[in-house]
C-alpha positions in Angstrom: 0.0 0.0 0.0 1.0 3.5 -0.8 2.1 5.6 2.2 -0.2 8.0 1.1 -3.1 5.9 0.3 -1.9 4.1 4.2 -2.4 8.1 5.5 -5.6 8.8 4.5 -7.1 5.7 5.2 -5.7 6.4 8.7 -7.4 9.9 8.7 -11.1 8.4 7.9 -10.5 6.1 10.7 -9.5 8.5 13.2 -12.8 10.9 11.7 -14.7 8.1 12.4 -13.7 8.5 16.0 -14.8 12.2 15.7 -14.3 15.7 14.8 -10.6 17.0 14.9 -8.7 19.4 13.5 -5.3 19.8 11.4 -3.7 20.1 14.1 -5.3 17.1 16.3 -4.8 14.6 12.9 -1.4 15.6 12.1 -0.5 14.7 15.6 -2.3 11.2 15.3 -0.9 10.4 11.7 2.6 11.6 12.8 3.3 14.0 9.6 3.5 17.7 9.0 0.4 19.9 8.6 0.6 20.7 4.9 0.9 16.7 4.1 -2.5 16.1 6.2 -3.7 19.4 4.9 -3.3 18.1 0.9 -4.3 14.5 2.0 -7.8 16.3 3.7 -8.0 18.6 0.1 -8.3 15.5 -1.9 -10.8 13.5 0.5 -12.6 16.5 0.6 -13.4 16.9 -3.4 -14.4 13.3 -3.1 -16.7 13.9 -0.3 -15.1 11.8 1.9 -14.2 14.6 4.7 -15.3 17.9 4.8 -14.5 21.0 7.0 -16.7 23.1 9.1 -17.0 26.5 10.1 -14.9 25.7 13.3 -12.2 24.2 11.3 -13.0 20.9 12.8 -12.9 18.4 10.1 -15.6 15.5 9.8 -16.5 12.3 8.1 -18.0 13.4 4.6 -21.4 11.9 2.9 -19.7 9.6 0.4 -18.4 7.5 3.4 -21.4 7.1 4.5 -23.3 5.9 0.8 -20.5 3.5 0.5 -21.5 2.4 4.2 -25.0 1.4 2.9 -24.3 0.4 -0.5 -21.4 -2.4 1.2 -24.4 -3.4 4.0 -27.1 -3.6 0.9 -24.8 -6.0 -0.7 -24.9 -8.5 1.9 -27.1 -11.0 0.8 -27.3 -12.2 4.1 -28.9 -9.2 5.2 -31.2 -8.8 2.1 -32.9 -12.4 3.0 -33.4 -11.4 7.3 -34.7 -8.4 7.0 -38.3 -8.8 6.3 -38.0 -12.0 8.9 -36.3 -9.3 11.9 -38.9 -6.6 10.8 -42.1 -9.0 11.3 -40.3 -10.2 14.7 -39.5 -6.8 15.7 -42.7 -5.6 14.8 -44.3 -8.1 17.0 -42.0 -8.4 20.3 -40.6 -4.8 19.8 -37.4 -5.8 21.1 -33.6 -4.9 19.9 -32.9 -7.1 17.3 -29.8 -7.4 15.8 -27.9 -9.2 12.7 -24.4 -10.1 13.2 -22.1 -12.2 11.0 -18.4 -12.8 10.5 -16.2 -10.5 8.4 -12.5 -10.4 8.4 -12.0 -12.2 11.4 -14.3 -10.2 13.6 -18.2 -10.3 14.5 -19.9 -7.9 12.7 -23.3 -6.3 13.4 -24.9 -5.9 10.3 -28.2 -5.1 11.0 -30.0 -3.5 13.7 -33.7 -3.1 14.4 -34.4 -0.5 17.8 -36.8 -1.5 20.4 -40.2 -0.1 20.6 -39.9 1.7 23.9 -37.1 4.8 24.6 -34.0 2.6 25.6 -31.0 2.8 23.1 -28.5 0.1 23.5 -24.5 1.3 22.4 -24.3 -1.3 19.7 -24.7 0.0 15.9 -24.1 -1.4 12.2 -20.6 -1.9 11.3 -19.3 -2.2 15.0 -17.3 -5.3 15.9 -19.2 -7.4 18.9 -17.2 -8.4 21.6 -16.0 -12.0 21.3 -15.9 -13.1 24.9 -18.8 -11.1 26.0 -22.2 -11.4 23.5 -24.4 -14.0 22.2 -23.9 -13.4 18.5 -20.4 -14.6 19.3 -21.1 -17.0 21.0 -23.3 -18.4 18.3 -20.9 -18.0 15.4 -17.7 -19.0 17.4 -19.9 -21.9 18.1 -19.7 -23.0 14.4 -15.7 -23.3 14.3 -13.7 -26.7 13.9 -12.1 -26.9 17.2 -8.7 -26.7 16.2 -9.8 -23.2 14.2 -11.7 -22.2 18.0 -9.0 -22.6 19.9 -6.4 -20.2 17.5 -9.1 -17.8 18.0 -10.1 -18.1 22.0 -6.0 -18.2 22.1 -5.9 -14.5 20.8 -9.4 -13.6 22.4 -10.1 -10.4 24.4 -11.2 -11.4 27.8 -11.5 -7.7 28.9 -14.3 -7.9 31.5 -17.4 -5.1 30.9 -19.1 -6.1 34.0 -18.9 -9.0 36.7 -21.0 -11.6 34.8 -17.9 -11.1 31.7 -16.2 -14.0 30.9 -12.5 -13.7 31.2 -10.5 -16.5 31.0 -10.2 -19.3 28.1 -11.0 -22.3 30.3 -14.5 -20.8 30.8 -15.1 -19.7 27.9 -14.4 -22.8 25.7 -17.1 -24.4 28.2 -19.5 -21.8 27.6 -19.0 -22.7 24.2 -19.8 -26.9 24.6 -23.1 -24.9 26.4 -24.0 -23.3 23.1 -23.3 -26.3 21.0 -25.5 -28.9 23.0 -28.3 -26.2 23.1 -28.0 -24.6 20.1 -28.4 -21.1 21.0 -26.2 -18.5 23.3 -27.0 -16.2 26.2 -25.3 -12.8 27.4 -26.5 -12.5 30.8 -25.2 -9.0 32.1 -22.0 -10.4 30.2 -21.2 -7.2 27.6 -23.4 -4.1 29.2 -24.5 -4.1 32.6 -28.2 -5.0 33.3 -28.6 -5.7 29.4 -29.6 -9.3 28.8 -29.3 -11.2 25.5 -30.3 -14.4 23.7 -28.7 -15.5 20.4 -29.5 -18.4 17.9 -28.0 -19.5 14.4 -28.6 -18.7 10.7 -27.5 -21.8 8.9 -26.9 -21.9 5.1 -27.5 -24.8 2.9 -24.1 -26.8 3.8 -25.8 -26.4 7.4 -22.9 -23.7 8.7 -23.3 -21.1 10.5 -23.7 -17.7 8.2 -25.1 -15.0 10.8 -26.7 -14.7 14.2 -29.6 -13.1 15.2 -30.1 -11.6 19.1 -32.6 -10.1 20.8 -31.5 -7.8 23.8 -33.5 -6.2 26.6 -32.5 -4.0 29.7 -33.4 -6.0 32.7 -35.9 -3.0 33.9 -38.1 -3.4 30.8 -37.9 -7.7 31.1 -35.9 -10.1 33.2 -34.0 -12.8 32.1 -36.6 -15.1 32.8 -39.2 -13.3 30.3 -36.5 -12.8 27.7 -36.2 -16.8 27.6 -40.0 -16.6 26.3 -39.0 -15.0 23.4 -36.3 -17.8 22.6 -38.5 -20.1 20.9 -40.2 -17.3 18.6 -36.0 -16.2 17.7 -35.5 -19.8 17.3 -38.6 -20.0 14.6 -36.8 -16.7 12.9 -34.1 -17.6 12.6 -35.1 -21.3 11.1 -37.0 -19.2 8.2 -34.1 -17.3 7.6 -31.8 -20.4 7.4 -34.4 -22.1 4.9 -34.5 -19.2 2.7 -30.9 -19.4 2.8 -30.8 -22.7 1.5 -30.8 -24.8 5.0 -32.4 -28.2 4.9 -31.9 -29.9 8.4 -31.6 -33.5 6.8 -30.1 -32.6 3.6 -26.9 -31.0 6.0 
């Protein structure tokens, strides 16, 4: 890669972490003014920054049409979404989409709860491996050898007191998954946020995505949430058929 093309990539990433100015992003990128200043001039006539009256500078519009056309091209997304919007529709819950893209879990879809509680998680943001049930779910899926590299180099960062944060455990949270065939995040990632996760499968029976409903504990307790695992698990079934899935044929 170019060192320029290496710069400005590194200047939409550190936009995306918020307004700055010349100053702030020639600090971050390490180069003189004028460099990030000609590098900002050239992502600016391509609409991917632009710079307001305060001289702060910010992500520009093109970023985010290329955001949406890349999450319209997921086919994986295309064939949920009327499934997630009937099931939000009915249980007004948080739903999300997540799948695995460059080595990460990736929400890709997100559909907001009924009722004013916003939850932190958002399209395009990596979810924590050791710590939600979408993981869980697609980690689930991996050879055991292939786990193991991964849980190897995990994150056990703990988020609250119910986090996972030590290999041992979560390779046996893991077998839990497996033998049940859906995944919980009990307080795990957000603190009196509770999850439930369960599999899209595709038509060689793998796991493609994972769908999760979330609730904060005020609006439904863990025990309610579980009510809504069977209706996720009858989601995400149709999903995995229209995806090809046939439980015998796999």
């Amino acid at each position: 890669m170019s060192q320029s093309v290496a710069r400005a990539l590194q200047l939409l990433v550190q936009l995306g972490e918020g307004p700055a100015n010349l100053e702030q992003l020639a600090e971050v990128i390490g180069v003189h003014k004028s460099t990030v200043l000609r590098l900002l001039r050239t992502l600016a006539d391509e609409r991917f920054a632009f710079r307001d009256n305060n001289n702060q500078y910010h992500l520009g519009s093109r970023v985010f049409e290329l955001s949406a056309q890349a999450t319209d091209q997921r086919e994986i997304r295309r064939i949920a979404s009327p499934h997630l919007t009937a099931f939000n529709r009915e249980y007004g819950r948080t739903t999300h989409l997540a799948a695995m893209e460059a080595g990460e879990v990736v929400y890709i879809d997100k559909l907001e709860s009924h009722d004013q509680i916003r939850m932190y998680s958002r399209i395009g943001l990596s979810a924590n491996f050791n710590s939600t049930a979408v993981a869980k779910v697609i980690l689930a899926d991996l050879p055991d050898s292939e786990l193991r590299q991964v849980v190897a180099r995990m994150d056990f960062t703990s988020r609250t007191p119910a986090t996972i944060t030590n290999a041992e455990q979560y390779l046996q949270e893991i077998e839990l998954v497996r033998r049940q065939g859906w995944a919980h995040d009990k307080e795990e990632n957000e603190p009196s946020i509770n999850c439930i996760g369960a599999p899209v499968r595709g038509a060689a029976g793998r796991v493609l995505a994972a769908v999760s409903v979330s609730v904060p504990d005020v609006v439904l307790s863990y025990a309610d949430l579980l009510e809504l695992l069977e209706p996720l698990q009858s989601v995400t079934e149709a999903i995995s058929r229209d995806c090809g899935y046939r439980p015998h044929d796999a």
